[in-house]
C-alpha positions as a Markdown table, in Angstrom:
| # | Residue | x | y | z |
|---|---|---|---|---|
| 1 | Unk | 133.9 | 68.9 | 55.1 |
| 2 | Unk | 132.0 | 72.4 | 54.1 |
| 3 | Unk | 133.7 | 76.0 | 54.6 |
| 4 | Unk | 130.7 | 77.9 | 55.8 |
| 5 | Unk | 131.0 | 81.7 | 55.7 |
| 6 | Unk | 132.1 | 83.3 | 59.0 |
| 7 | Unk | 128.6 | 85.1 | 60.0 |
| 8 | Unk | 129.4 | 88.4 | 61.3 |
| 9 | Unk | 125.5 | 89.3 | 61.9 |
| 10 | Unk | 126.2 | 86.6 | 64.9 |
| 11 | Unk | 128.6 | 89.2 | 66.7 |
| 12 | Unk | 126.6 | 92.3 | 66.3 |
| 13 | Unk | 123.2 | 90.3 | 67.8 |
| 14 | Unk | 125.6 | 89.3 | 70.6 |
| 15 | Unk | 126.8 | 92.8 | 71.2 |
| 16 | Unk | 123.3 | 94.2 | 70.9 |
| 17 | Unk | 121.8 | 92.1 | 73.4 |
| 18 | Unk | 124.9 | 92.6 | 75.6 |
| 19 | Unk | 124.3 | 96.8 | 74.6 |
| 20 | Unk | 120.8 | 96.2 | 75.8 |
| 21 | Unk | 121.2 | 94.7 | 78.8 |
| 22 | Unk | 123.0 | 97.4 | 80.1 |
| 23 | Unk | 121.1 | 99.9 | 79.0 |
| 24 | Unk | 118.4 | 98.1 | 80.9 |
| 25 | Unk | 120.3 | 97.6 | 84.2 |
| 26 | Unk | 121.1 | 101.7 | 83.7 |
| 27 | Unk | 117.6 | 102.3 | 83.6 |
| 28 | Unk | 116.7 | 100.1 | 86.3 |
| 29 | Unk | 119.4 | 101.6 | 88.5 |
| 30 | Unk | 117.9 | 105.2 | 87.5 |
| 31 | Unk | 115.0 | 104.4 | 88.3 |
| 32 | Unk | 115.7 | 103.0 | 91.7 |
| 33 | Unk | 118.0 | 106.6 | 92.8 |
| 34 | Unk | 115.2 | 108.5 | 92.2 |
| 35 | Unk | 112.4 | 106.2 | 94.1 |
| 36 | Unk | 115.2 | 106.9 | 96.4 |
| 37 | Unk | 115.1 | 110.5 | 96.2 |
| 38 | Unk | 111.6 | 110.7 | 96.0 |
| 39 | Unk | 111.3 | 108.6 | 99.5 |
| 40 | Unk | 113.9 | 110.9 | 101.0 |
| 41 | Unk | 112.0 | 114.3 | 99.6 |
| 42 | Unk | 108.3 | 113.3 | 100.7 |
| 43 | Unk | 110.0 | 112.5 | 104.3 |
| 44 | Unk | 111.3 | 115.3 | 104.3 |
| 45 | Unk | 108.4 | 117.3 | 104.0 |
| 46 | Unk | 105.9 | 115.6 | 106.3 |
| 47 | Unk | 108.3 | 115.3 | 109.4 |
| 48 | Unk | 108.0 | 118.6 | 111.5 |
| 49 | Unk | 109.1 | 121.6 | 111.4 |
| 50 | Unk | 109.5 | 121.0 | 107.7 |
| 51 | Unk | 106.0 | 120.2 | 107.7 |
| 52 | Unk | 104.4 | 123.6 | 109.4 |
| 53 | Unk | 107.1 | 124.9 | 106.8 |
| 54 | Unk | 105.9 | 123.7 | 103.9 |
| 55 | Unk | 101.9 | 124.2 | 105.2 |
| 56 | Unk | 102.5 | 127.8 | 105.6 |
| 57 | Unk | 104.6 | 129.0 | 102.4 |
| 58 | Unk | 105.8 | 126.6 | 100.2 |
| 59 | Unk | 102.8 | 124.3 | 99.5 |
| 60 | Unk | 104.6 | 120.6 | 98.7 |
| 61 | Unk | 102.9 | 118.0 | 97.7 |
| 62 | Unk | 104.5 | 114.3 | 97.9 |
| 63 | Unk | 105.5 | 113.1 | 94.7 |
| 64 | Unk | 104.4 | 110.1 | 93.4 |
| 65 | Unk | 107.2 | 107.5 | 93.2 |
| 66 | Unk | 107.7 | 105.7 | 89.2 |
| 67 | Unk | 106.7 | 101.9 | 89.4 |
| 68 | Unk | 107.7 | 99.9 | 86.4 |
| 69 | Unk | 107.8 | 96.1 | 87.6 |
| 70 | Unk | 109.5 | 95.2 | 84.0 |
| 71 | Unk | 112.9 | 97.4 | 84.7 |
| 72 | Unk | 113.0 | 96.8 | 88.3 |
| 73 | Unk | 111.9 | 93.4 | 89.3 |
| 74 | Unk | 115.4 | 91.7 | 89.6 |
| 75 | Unk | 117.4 | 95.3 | 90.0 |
| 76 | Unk | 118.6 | 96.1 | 93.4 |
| 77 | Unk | 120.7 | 99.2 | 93.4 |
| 78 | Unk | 123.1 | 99.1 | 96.4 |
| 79 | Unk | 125.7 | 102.5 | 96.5 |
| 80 | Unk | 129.2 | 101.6 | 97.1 |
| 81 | Unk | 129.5 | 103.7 | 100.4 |
């Protein structure tokens, strides 16, 4: 029977890709609260009176949501309320 060497690089990969993973998830989830915000913001200012509102003084324009498919295609971010 041979003694390998325990490899220690083994637990630090492991706890990197663990580490990225969730950094991934936290990015995904990021991303998804401000599509969220962004939704709720451009409603806001197209649904009248908002709308004459923002015609007349303030001068809004809708903001362009972020799309990257990579982050978000199997995040779902549901609040716990």
């Amino acid at each position: 029977v041979e003694n390998y060497p325990e490899l220690k690089a083994d637990k630090l990969y492991s706890k990197m890709m663990d580490d990225i993973q969730e950094q991934n998830e936290n990015v995904g989830a990021a991303i998804s609260i401000f599509n969220r915000n962004v939704e709720l913001f451009n409603n806001h200012i197209q649904v009248f009176p908002n709308n004459l509102v923002n015609t007349m003084t303030l001068s809004k324009k809708a903001i362009r949501p972020f799309t990257d498919n990579l982050v978000t295609e199997n995040f779902d971010y549901k609040p716990n309320f």
